[in-house]
C-alpha positions in Angstrom: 245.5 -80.1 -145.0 243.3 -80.9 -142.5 243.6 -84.2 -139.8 240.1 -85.0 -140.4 240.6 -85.7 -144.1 243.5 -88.1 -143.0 241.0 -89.8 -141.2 242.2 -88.8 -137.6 240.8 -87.2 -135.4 241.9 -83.5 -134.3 243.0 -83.7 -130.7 240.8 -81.9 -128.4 242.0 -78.8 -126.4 242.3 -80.7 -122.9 244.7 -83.4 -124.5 246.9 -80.0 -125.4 247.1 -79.0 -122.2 247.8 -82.4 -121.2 250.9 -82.6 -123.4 252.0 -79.2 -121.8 251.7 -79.9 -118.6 253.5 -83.5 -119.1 256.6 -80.9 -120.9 256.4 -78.6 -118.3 256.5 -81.2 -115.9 260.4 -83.2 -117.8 261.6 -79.4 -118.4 260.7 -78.2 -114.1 262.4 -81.8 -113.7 265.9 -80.8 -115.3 265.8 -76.9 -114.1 267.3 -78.3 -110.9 270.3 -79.9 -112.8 270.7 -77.2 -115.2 271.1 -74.9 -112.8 274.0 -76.6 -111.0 275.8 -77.5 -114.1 275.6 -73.3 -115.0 277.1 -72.8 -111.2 279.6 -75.4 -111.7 280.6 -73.7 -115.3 280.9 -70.2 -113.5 283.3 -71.3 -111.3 285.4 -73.3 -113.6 285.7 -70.3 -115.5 286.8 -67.9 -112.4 289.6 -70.9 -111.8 290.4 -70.9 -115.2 291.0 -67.2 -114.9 292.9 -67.4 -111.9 294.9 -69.9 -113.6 296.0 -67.5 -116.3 296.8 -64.8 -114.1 298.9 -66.8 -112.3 300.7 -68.0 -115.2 301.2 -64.7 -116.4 302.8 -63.4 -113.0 304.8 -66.5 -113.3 306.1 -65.8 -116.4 306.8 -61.9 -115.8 308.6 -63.5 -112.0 310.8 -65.3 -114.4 312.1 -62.5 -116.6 312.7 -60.3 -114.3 314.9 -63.0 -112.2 316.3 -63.4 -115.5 316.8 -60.2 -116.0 318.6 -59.3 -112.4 320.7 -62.3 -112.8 321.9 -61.0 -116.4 322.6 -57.3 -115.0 319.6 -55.7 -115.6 318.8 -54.6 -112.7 317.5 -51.2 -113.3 314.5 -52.4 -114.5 313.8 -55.1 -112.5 313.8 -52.6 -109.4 311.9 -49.9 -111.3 309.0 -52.3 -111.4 309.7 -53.7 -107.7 309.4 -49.6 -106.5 305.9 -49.2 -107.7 
């Protein structure tokens, strides 16, 4: 169907570039804070990987102070020698 058997008028070629530039314009006008949220992002994902590894080291620290404590010592210095 065409506009002009709606009775409106088809808008000319300057109003679309018009209506671009105006989106060009909002979308240049939240690069800026996209951009820092993606940088914020990244590094809450390297801390949330830190985080885990740390956890984990924790966790195998524990056990193996377990471990010496219950007399297993072999292995607990088996993985201390290398």
């Amino acid at each position: 169907m065409i506009l002009s058997d709606l009775g409106a008028e088809a808008p000319s070629p300057w109003n679309w570039i018009e209506i671009a530039q105006s989106e060009l314009l909002v979308l240049f006008h939240y690069d800026p804070w996209v951009s820092e949220l993606d940088k914020q992002l990244r590094s809450v994902k390297l801390q949330a990987a830190k985080a885990q590894r740390f956890q984990e080291y924790s966790n195998r620290l524990r056990e193996l102070r377990v471990g010496i404590e219950g007399g297993t010592h072999d292995e607990a210095s088996s993985i201390t020698r290398a």
